[in-house]
C-alpha positions in Angstrom: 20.2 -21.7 2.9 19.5 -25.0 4.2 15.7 -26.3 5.1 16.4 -26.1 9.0 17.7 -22.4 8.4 15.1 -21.4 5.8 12.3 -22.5 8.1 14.2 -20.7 11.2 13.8 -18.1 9.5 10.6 -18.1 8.3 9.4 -18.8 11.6 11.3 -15.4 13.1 9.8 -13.8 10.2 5.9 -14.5 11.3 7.4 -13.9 15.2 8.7 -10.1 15.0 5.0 -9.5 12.3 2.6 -10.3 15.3 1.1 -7.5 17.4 2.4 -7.4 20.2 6.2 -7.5 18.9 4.5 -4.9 16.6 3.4 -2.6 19.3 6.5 -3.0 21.4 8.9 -2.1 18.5 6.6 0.7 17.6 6.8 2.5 20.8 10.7 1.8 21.0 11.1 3.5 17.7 8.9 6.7 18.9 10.7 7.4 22.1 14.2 7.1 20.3 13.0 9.7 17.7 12.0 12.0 20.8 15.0 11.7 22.8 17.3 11.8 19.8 17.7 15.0 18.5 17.8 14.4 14.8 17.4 17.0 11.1 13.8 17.2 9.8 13.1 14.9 7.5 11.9 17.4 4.5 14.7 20.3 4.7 17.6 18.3 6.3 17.9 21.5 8.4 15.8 22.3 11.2 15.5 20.2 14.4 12.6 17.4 14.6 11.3 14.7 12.7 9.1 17.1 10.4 10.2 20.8 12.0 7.1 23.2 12.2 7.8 24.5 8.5 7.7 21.4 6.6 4.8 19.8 8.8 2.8 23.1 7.4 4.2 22.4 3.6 3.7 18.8 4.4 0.1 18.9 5.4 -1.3 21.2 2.2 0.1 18.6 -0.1 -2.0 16.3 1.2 -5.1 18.3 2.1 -7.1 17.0 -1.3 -7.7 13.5 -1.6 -8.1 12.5 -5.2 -8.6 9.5 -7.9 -4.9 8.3 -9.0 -5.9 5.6 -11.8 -5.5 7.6 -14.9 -1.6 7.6 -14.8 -1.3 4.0 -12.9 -1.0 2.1 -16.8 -0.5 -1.6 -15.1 -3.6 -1.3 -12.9 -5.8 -4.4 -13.4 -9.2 -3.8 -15.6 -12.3 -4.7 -13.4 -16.3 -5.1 -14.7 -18.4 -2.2 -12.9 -21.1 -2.0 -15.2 -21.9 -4.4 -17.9 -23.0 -1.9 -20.6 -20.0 -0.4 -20.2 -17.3 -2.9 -20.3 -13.9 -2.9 -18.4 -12.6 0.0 -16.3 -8.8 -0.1 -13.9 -9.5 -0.4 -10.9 -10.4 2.8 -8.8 -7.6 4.2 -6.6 -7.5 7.2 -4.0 -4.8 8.9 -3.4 -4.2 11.4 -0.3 -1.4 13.4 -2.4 0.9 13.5 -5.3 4.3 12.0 -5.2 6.9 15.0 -5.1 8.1 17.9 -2.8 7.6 17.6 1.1 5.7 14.0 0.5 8.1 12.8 -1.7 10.8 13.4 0.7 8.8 12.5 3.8 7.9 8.7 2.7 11.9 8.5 1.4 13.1 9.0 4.7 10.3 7.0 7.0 10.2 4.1 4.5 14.0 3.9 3.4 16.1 5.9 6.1 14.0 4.4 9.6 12.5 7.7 10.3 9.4 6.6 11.7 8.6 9.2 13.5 7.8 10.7 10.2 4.7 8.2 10.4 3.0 10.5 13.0 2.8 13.5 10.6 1.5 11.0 8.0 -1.1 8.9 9.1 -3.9 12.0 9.2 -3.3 11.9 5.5 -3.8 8.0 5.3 -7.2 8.9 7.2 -8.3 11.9 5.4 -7.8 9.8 2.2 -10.0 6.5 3.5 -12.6 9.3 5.2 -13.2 10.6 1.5 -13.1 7.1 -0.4 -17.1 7.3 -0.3 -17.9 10.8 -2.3 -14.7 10.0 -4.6 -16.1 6.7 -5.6 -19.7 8.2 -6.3 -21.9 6.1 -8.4 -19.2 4.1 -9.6 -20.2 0.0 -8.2 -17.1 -0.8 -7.4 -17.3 -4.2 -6.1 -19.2 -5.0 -9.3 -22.0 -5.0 -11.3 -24.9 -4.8 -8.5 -23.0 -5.6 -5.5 -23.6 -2.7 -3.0 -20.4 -1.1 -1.0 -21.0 -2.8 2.4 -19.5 -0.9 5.9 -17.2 -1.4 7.6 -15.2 -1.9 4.5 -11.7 -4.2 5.1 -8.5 -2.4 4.6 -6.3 -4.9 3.4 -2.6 -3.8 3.9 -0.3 -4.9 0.8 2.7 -6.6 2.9 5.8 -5.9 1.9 8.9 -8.6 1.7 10.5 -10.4 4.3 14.0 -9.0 3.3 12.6 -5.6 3.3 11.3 -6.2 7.0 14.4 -7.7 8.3 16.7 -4.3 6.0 14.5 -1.9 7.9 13.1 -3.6 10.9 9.6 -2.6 10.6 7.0 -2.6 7.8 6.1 0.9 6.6 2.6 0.4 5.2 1.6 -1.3 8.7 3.2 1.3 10.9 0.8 4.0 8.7 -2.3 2.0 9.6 -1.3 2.1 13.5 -4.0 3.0 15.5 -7.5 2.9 14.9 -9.3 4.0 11.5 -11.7 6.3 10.6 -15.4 5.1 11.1 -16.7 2.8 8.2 -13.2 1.1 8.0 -11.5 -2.0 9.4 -7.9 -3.3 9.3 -7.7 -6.7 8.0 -4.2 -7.7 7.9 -3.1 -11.2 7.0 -5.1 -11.6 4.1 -2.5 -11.5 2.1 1.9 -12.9 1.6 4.6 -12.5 -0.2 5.1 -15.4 -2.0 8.4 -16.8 -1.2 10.6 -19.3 -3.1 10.4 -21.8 -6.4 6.7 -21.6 -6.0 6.8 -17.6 -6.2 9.6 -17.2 -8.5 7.3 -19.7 -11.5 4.6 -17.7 -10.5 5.9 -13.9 -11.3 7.2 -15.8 -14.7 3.6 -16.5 -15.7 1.8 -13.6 -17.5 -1.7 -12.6 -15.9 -5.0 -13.5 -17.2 -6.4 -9.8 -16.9 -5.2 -6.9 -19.5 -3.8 -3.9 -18.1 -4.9 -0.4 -19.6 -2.0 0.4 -20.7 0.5 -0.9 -23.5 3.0 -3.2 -23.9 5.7 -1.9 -21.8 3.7 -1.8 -18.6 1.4 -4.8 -19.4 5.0 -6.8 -19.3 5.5 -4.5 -15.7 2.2 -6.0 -14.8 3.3 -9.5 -15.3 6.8 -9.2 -13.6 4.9 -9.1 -10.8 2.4 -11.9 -11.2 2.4 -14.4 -8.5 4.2 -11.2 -6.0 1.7 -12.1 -3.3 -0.4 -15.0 -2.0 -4.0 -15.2 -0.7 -3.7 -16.7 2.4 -6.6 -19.2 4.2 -8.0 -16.3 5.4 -9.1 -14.6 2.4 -12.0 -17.0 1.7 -13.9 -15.9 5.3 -14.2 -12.1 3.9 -16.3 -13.0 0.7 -19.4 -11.0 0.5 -17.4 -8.4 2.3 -16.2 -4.7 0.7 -12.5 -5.3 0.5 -9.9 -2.5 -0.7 -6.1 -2.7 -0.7 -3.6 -0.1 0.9 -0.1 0.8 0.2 2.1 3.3 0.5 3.1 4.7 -2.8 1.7 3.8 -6.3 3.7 4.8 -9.7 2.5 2.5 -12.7 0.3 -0.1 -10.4 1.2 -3.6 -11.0 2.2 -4.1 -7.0 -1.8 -3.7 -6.5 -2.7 -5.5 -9.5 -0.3 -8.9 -8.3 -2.6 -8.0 -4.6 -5.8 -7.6 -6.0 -5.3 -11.3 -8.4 -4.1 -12.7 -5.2 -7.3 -11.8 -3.6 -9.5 -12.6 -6.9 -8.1 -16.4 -7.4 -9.5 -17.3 -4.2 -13.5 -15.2 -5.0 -12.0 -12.2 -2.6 -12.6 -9.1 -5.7 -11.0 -5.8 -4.1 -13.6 -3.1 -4.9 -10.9 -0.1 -5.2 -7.7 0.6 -3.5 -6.4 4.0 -0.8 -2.3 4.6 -1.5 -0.7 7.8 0.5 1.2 9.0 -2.7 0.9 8.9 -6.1 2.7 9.4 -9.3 0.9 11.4 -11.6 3.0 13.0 -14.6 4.0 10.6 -17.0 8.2 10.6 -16.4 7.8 11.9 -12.7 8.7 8.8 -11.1 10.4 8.6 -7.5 13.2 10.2 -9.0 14.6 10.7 -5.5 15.1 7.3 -4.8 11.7 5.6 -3.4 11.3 1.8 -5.0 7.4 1.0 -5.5 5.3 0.4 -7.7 
């Protein structure tokens, strides 16, 4: 691709990412999947996005909140407490990645069936509402820096080829509308890092270990140098940040986020995903690719 093309580009990318190009495409993509008759989602069988039965099924796998770190081996290692070393970073999950979920986030983040957001999103808010009591104790910003309201809820973004396959941006259409109290949206904090610059960068290995061995500490690094702080970043310092995305499985997407943030003083106190993997050799099996 040649500079003028490449910058073309670019500039359509930033374009069809601001909010109100946002909001229009949004409400296009709601009133087509209401006018349209289409199979639900989950079942492939009954009429509607999510058709009464699943939206049931759907909603008690997400009813319970919960910390997802344990099984997330590339997660980055953070200081909480200085008598007790290094801990990964905590992560709350609103449900486990499998059944009804599993097949709900496959089909709004990889088939367009955003419509599908509206039955997920209470489950994104559920799981910020209980960030507070699952944390507990734990000082997660670190060692005696106080969790400060409203926290920032920093989206991870996800690639420009990925926006322009799909047309839309499935963790940003999950945090449409407004968030629970406590929380609020900061996107643009972070980007993907494109070109030479980004590909040198995910070939260096990170600086932090991962608690995990070999296999997914070399996971981890793959995706050092994914993202890029942007000039933003630096104006939330002092602030509670936490990272959001869609689905986690071994956690080196938010680790490359949360050293994005770190190399310009921004430290992500903990991080809120919709899904998780859990069981070691459950990953999406049914197609979903995150990390």
């Amino acid at each position: 691709m040649n500079p003028w093309s490449r910058s073309l580009a670019h500039g359509l990318d930033r374009l069809v990412r601001t909010p109100a190009v946002r909001t229009v495409g949004y409400a296009a993509r709601e009133l087509a999947g209401l006018l349209l008759p289409v199979e639900c989602t989950v079942c492939g069988v009954r009429d509607g996005a999510v058709c009464p039965v699943c939206s049931e099924q759907l909603a008690g796998s997400v009813l319970h909140p919960f910390r997802a770190e344990r099984d997330a081996a590339a997660l980055p290692l953070v200081s909480v407490d200085p008598d007790a070393g290094t801990v990964p970073l905590a992560v709350v999950a609103a449900g486990r990645y499998g059944g009804p979920l599993a097949r709900a986030l496959l089909g709004f983040k990889d088939h367009g069936r955003t419509p599908v957001g509206r039955h997920l999103r209470p489950a994104v808010h559920r799981a910020l509402t209980a960030v507070p009591s699952l944390l507990g104790d734990q000082a997660p910003c670190g060692p005696g820096v106080p969790w400060t309201a409203p926290a920032l809820l920093v989206p991870v973004p996800g690639s420009a080829a990925g926006f322009r396959r799909r047309g839309y941006d499935p963790v940003a259409e999950l945090l449409t509308g407004p968030l629970p109290a406590g929380w609020e949206l900061a996107p643009g904090l972070l980007r993907p890092a494109r070109g030479r610059a980004g590909a040198r960068a995910r070939g260096r290995p990170g600086r932090t270990a991962s608690h995990a061995g070999t296999a997914s500490t070399l996971r981890r690094h793959r995706n050092a140098g994914r993202f890029r702080a942007t000039g933003r970043a630096p104006r939330v310092q002092g602030r509670t940040v936490v990272l959001f995305d869609d689905v986690m499985t071994t956690g080196s997407t938010l680790a490359a986020a949360w050293h994005a943030l770190d190399g310009l003083g921004v430290r992500p106190a903990a991080a809120v995903v919709l899904a998780a993997v859990t069981a070691p050799g459950s990953g999406p099996a049914e197609g979903l690719n995150s990390e």
